[in-house]
N, C-alpha and C positions, 0 to 999 in steps of 0.2 A: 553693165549699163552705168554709166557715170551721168548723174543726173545735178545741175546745179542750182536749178529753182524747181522747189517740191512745193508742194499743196497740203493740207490735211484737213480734211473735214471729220473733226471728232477729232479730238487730244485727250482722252485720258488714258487709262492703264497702258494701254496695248499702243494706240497712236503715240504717245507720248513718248513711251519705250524707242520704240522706232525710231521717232525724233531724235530722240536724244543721242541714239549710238550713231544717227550720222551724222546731227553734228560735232561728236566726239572725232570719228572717220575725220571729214572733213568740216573743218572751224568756219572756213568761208562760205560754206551750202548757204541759201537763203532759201527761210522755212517762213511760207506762209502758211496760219489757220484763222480756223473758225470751229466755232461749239457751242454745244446747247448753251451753256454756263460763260458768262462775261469772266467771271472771276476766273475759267479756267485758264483764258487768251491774256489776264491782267498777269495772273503766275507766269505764265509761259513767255512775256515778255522780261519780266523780273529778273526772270533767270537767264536770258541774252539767248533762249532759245530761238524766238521766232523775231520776223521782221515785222509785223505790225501789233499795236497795242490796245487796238480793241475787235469789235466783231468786225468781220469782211462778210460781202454780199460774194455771190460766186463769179460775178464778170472781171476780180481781183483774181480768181487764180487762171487766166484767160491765156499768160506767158507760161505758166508750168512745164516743166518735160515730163513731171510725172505728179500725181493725185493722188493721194490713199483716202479711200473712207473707212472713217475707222467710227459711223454709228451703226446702231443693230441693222440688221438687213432692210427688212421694211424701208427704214428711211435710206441706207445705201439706193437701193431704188430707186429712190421720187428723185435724189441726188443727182444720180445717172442721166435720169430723162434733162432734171435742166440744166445737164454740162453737153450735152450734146453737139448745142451748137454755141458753145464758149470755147470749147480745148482747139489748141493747136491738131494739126494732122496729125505730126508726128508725138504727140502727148500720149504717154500713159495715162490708164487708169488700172488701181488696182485693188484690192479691199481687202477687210483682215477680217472675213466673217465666218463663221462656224458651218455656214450653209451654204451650198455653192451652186444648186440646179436651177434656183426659182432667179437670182443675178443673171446667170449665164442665160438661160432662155429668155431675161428682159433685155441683154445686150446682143445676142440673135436678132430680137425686134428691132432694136433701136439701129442695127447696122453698125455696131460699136465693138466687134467685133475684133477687128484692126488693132484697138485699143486697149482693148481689156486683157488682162493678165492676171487671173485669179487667187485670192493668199491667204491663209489661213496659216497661222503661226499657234501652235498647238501650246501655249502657255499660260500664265495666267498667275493670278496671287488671290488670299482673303482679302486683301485690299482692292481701292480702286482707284483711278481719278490721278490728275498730275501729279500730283504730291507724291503718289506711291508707284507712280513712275521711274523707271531704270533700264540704265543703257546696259544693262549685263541682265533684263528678262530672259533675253531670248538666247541664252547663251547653253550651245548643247540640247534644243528643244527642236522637236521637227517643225519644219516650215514647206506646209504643205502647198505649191500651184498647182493650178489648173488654167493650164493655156486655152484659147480657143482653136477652132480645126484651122482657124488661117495663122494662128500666131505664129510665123518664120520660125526654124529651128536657130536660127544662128539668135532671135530675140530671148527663145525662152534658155537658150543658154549662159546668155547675156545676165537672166536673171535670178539664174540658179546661179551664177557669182556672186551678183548681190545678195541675194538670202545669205550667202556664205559671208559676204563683207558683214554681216550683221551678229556674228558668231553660232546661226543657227543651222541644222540640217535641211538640206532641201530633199523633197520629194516630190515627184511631180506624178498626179493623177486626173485622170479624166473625173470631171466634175461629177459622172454620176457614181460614179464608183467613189468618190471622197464623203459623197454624204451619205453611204451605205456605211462606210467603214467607221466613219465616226459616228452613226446613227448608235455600232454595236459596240465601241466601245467610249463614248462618250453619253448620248443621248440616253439608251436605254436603260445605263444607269444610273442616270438621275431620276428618271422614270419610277425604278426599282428604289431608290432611296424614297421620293417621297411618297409612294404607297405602304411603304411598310413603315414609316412614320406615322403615318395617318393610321394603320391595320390597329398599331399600338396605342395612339392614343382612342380611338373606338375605345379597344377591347381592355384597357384599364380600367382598375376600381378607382371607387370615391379615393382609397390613400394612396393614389398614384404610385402604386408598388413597382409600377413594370419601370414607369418614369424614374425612380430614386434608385433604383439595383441597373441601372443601364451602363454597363463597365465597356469593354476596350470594343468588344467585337460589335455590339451593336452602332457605339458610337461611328466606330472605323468606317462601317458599310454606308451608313447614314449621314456622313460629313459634308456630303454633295447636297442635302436636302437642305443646308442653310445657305444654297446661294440663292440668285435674283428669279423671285416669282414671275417677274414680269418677261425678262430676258428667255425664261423658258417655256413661258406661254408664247412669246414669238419665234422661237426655234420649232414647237411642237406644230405649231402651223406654216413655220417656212421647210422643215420637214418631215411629213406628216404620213407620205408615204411608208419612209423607209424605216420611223417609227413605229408604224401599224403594224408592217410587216414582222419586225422583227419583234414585238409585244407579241405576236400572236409564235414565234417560232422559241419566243421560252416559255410562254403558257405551256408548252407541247413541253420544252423540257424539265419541266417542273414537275407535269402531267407522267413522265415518265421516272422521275424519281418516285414519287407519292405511290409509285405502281411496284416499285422496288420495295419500299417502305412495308407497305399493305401486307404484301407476301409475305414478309420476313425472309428477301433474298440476299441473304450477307454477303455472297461472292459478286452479287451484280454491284450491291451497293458499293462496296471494298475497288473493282472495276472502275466503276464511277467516279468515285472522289479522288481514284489513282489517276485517273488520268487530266482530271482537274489541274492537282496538284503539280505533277510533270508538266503541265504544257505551261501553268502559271509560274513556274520554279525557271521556265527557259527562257522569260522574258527578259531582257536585258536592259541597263540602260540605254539613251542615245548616246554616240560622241562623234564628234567632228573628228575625220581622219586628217590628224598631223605625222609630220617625220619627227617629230620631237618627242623626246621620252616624259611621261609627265609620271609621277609617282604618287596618286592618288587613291581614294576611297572614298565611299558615300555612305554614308550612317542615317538609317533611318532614328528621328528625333522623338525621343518619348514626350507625351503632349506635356508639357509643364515649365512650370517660368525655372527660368537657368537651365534648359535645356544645353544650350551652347556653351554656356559656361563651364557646367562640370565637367562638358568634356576639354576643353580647353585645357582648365586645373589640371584633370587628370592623365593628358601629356605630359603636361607641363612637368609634375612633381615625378616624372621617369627620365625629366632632360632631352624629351623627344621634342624636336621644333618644326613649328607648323612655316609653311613658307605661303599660303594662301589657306583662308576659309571665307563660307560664306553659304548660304541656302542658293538651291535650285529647282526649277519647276519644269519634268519631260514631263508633262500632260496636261491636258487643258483642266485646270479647277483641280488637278491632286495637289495634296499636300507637299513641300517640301521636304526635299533631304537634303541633309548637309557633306558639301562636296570639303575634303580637307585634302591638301597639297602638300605633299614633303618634298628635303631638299635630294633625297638619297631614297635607295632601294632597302637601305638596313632598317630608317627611320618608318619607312612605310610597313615592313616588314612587322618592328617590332608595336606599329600602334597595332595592327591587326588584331594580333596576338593579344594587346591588353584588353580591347575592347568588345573581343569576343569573349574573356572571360569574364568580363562585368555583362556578358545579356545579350548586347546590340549588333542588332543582324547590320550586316557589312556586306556592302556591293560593291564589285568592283568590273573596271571595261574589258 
């Protein structure tokens, strides 16, 4: 799809990103928005991102070939109903929201159908907002659609390009299998983080003992529980089924370790965490398939200031040269890893080697 007047309703992290890599892509695109925040559309002109300089009403994006809403669902929504009868026929719309069944059954109603083209871009930062907006978020991160039953094949392939024009992977799922998928590995645990945050602050004493001894693992599991309360009081309601469900399908598995535990049955338990381990040990990164040889690794980052640095230094003082670095994000709301790039296979060969013996677990495609 080659699209030359875009829309954006909502510009920060995630709209923004988008924005920006196309018009990095293409320098001529004309990018209209609008957003909660005056001062986000004053930035976003600042920056020769977009064509207009203050808020726009929505009879302004009326010429678009395509729309992204990029606010929480809910308002995606209300959004939807009043472009209805603003968009061109042949106009996209498309959104970048986490939840996709309660959208798609409002654009069923609406007859918007024809239109819509579902997108969830699995990324994200501890940041938010223009400012910490980047045309390289979405790079090697899956980029989930969900077409409608009339979206033409020839359109949703159209847009599995574009996701690709974007540096991202595309995947394309039927919208109710996408909010299951990410219910069990997105939703449920942030669920699981901030219950067992809360378990702990209960069940601490007056000297906050549990709080002061909280080292790698507790923190690790719990890192999801300082994003947006708000954000996931509306995901918990915009998917609430597939939430339930799956709350109630590790109750049962928890219900069945505690039953391992009880007994003192060491081989079940041993079983159990073995197969944990193996199937979490066979996840992989994403990558975008090139013909091009790239010579890389991914270092997960021990949480502390000069994290990048030391390793950098500690290249550096073996003569090994880095030809790209930089953080990356395959999952929505995980932390960063750091993607580093050599120019050679011996260069990549011997960081390995130094950096597995200094500790740091190493990924590679």
């Amino acid at each position: 799809m080659t699209f030359h007047t875009v829309g954006f309703i909502g510009l920060g992290l995630i709209g923004g990103s988008i924005a920006k890599k196309l018009k990095a892509n293409d320098p001529g695109i004309r990018i209209y928005a609008t957003a909660h925040h005056k001062e986000t559309i004053e930035e976003a002109y600042r920056e020769g991102l977009i064509v207009n300089h203050t808020l726009l009403s929505l009879d302004a994006f009326s010429d678009c070939d395509c729309i992204f809403l990029c606010a929480p669902v809910q308002r995606n929504i209300d959004y939807l109903r009043q472009l209805k009868d603003i968009i061109r026929d042949d106009c996209y719309i498309t959104d970048v929201g986490s939840t996709k069944t309660e959208i798609h059954e409002e654009v069923i109603r609406l007859g918007l159908e024809n239109n819509f083209i579902g997108g969830h871009p699995m990324t994200g930062s501890e940041k938010t907002g223009i400012l910490s907006a980047s045309e390289t978020l979405l790079e090697n991160a899956y980029y989930i659609i969900t077409p409608t039953t009339t979206t033409p094949q020839a359109d949703v392939d159209s847009f599995r390009d574009f996701v690709l024009s974007l540096g991202a992977i595309p995947l394309i799922l039927d919208y109710k299998t996408h909010d299951f998928s990410t219910g069990a590995i997105s939703h449920l645990p942030h669920m699981i983080a901030y219950s067992l945050v809360n378990l702990v602050r209960q069940i601490d004493d007056n000297k906050e003992t549990m709080k002061t001894i909280a080292a790698g693992g507790f923190k690790d599991i719990t890192r999801i529980a300082s994003s947006s309360p708000v954000m996931w009081q509306n995901i918990c309601s915009s998917n609430r089924e597939s939430i339930l469900l799956l709350m109630d399908k590790y109750i049962n598995q928890l219900q069945e370790l505690k039953t391992y535990i009880d007994g003192s049955d060491e081989q079940a338990l041993l079983t159990y965490f073995q197969s944990a381990k193996d199937y979490r040990d066979s996840m992989t990164l994403p990558s975008v398939k090139s013909p091009d040889r790239h010579y890389e690794l991914y270092v997960d980052l021990i949480d502390e200031a000069g994290g990048i640095a030391t390793i950098a230094t500690m290249l550096a003082t073996q003569n090994i040269s880095i030809k790209n670095i930089g953080i990356i994000h395959n999952r929505e709301f995980e932390a960063g890893v750091l993607r580093i790039e050599f120019y050679d296979d011996d260069s990549l060969t011997q960081a390995m080697e130094l950096l597995q013996k200094k500790n740091y677990n190493i990924h590679q495609r």
